[in-house]
N, C-alpha and C positions, 0 to 999 in steps of 0.2 A: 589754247594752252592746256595741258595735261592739267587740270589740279591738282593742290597740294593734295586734296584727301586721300587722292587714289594711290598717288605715289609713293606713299608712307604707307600704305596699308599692303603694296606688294613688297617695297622695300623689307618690309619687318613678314614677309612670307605669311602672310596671313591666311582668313577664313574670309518666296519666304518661307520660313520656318512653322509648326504649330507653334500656338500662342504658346506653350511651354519652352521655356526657355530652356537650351540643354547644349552639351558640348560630348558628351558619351553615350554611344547606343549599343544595343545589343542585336547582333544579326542573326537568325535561324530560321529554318528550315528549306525549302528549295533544295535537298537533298544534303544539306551537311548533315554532319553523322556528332557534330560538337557545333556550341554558339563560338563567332568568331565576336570581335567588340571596334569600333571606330570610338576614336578619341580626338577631336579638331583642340588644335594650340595657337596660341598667339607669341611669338617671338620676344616680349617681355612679360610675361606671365614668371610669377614665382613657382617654383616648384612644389609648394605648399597646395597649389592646384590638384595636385593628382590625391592626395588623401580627401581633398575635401570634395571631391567629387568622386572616391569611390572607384577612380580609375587603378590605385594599386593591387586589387582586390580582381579587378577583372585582369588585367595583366599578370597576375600567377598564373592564373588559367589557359593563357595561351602558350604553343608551341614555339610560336615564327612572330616577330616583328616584320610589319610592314610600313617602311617609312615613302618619303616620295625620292629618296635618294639613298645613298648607304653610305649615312656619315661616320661610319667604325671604319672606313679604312684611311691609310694615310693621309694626314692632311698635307702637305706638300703635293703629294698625288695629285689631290681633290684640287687646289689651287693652279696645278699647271693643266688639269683641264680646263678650268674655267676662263684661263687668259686667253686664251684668243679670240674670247667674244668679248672681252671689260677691252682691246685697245681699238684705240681710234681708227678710222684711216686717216690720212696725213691730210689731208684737204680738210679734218672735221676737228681738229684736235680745239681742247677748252680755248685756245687764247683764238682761236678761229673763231669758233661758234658764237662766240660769249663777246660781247663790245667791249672798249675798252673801259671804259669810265666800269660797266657793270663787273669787270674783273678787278678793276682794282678795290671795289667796297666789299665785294665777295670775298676777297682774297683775305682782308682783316676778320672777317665774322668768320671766315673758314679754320683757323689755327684755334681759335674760342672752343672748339669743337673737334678737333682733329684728332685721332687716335692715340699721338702720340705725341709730345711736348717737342715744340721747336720744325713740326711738320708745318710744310706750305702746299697751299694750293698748284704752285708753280711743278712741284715734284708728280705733278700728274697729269701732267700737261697731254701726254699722247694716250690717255686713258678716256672713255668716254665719258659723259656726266655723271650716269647714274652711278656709277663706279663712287666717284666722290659724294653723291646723295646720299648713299649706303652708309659710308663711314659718318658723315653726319648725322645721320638720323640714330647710327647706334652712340653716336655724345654725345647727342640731345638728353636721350633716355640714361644714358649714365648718369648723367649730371642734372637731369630734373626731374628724376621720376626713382623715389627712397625704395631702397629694395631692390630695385634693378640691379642684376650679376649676367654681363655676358657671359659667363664662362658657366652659366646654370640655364641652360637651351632644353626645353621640351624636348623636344622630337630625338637630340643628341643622345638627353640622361634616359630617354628609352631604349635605345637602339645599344649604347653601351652596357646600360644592365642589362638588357637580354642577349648582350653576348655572353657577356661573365656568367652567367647563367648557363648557357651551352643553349639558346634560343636560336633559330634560322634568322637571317638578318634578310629581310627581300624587298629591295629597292623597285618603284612600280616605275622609274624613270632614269636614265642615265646622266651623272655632272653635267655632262656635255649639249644635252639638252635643254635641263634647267637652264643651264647660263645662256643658253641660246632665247629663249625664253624672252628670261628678267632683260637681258642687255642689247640683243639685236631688233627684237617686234617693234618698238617705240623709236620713231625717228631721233637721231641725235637732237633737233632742233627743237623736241619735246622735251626731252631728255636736258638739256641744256636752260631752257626755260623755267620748267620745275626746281633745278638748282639756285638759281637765281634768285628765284623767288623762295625758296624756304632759306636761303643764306640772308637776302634781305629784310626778313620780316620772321626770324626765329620762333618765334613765342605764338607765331601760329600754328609753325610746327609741330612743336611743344603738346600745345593743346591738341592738336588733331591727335599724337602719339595718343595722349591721357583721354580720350574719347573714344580712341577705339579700345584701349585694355578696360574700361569702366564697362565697357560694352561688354569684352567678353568675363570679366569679371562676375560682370550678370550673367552669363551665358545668353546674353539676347544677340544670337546670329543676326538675325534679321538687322537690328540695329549698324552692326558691324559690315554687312553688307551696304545697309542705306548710305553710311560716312564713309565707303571704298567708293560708292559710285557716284556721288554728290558735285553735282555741274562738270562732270567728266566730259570734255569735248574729242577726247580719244579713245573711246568706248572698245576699239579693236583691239588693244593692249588689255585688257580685265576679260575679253572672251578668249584671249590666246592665253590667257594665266589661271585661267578658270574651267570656262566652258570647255575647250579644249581638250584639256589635259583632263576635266573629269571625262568624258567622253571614253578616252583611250583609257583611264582606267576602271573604269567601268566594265571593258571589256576583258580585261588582265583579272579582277577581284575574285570571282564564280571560282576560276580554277585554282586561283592559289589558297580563297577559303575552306575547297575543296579538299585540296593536301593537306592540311593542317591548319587547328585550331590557331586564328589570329589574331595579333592586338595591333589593328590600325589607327597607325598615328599622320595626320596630315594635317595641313592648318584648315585653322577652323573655318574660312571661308567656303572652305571646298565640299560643307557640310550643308551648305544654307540653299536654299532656292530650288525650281521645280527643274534645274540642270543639275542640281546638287549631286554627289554620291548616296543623299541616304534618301530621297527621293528615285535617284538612279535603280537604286538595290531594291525598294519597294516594286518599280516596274518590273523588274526581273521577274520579280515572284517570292524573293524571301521579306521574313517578318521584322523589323526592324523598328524597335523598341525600345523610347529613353531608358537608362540605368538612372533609377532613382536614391 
């Protein structure tokens, strides 16, 4: 089975480290002509994160946002990208995958949590699990975790203030990938499983949510990575959400830090470990340096 940890830790787009704990660095030299800045977020994090970490200060500074997608443009748009990786095929759909006794106790703890009053798990039927994992886990965090405001997203309130700003918005990934990504790498029957089990036993959910934000709240990556990978028996899904995608941007960063002074924002996971990005940018050759 997939564990809860991991699932909730890519679910919410997340993030070893030096023993200094940090979530903002600063990048130069290797030919930049200005410092460009990475900043890793965690998907329930307050917004109050960016003053107390110093990251509003280094985002003046830059030219171009770079996020891992370019959520300033339509959201409709952005949503009919992403369907046709969140539907089922017809052989796999929830009341297939899922037994029946386990759909029917799911089906009560699912509405507890549902996005929207008087929603069923039934209304999702040709959608795959994680699909409904997602919407769970972001009730979870509405509803047990003080503070919490979907509608105040790191990675978003950067990319929109640096538009309003007249900032470059430069996405290092296409919708259509991401979602290929998050919904297609992990077999439905992992996918499936992991539902089950975070509908069945909520409050472990719960807790792993409030485990991984305590984590980055500290800014201890390393920690936040250890509770993503914690008894993962499908380890291939965290190297296609991670290793991978840092890899490929790795190779995109050089020339777009190049054009213009940058304020990279991407979740904080994709910050941590010797496959990291800021590990990555070190081997390159530039200098990369907590903002303290």
């Amino acid at each position: 089975m997939m564990k809860l940890k991991s699932i909730i830790a890519s679910l919410l787009l997340l993030a070893a480290v030096p023993a200094s704990a940090q979530i903002l660095y600063k990048v130069e030299g290797n030919g930049l002509t200005a410092p460009s800045y990475i900043f890793g977020t965690h998907h329930l994090a307050p917004l109050s994160v960016i003053e107390k970490t110093g990251a509003d200060k280094c985002f003046k500074e830059a030219s171009q946002v770079v996020g891992e997608i370019d959520m300033t443009q339509d959201q409709m748009k952005l949503g009919m990208a992403m369907q046709p990786h969140m539907i089922a095929p017809s052989d796999s759909t929830l009341s297939k995958v899922i037994s029946p006794e386990d759909f029917t106790i799911i089906s009560e703890e699912f509405k507890k949590w549902a996005p929207m009053p008087g929603m069923e798990l039934s209304m999702l039927e040709g959608m795959k699990p994680m699909v409904a994992s997602t919407m769970v886990a972001v009730g979870m965090a509405a509803q047990a975790m003080p503070g919490y405001n979907p509608q105040e997203q790191l990675d978003t309130y950067f990319q929109i203030q640096g538009k309003n700003e007249g900032k470059t918005i430069t996405p290092l990934e296409t919708v259509e990938y991401q979602a290929s990504v998050l919904y297609d790498t992990t077999p439905i029957a992992f996918q499936a499983e992991a539902l089950v089990e975070m509908l069945k036993d909520p409050s472990k959910a719960i807790q792993s949510s409030k485990d991984l934000t305590a984590a980055y709240d500290a800014e201890d990556l390393s920690k936040m990575l250890q509770l993503s990978e914690e008894d993962d028996e499908h380890p291939e899904f965290m190297v296609a959400l991670l290793d991978k995608r840092n890899a490929e941007w790795l190779e995109k960063l050089p020339e777009i830090m190049k054009a213009a002074p940058s304020f990279i924002v991407v979740g904080a996971l994709h910050l941590a470990g010797d496959k990291g990005i800021v590990e990555g940018l070190k081997k390159l050759g530039y200098n990369v340096t907590p903002v303290k």
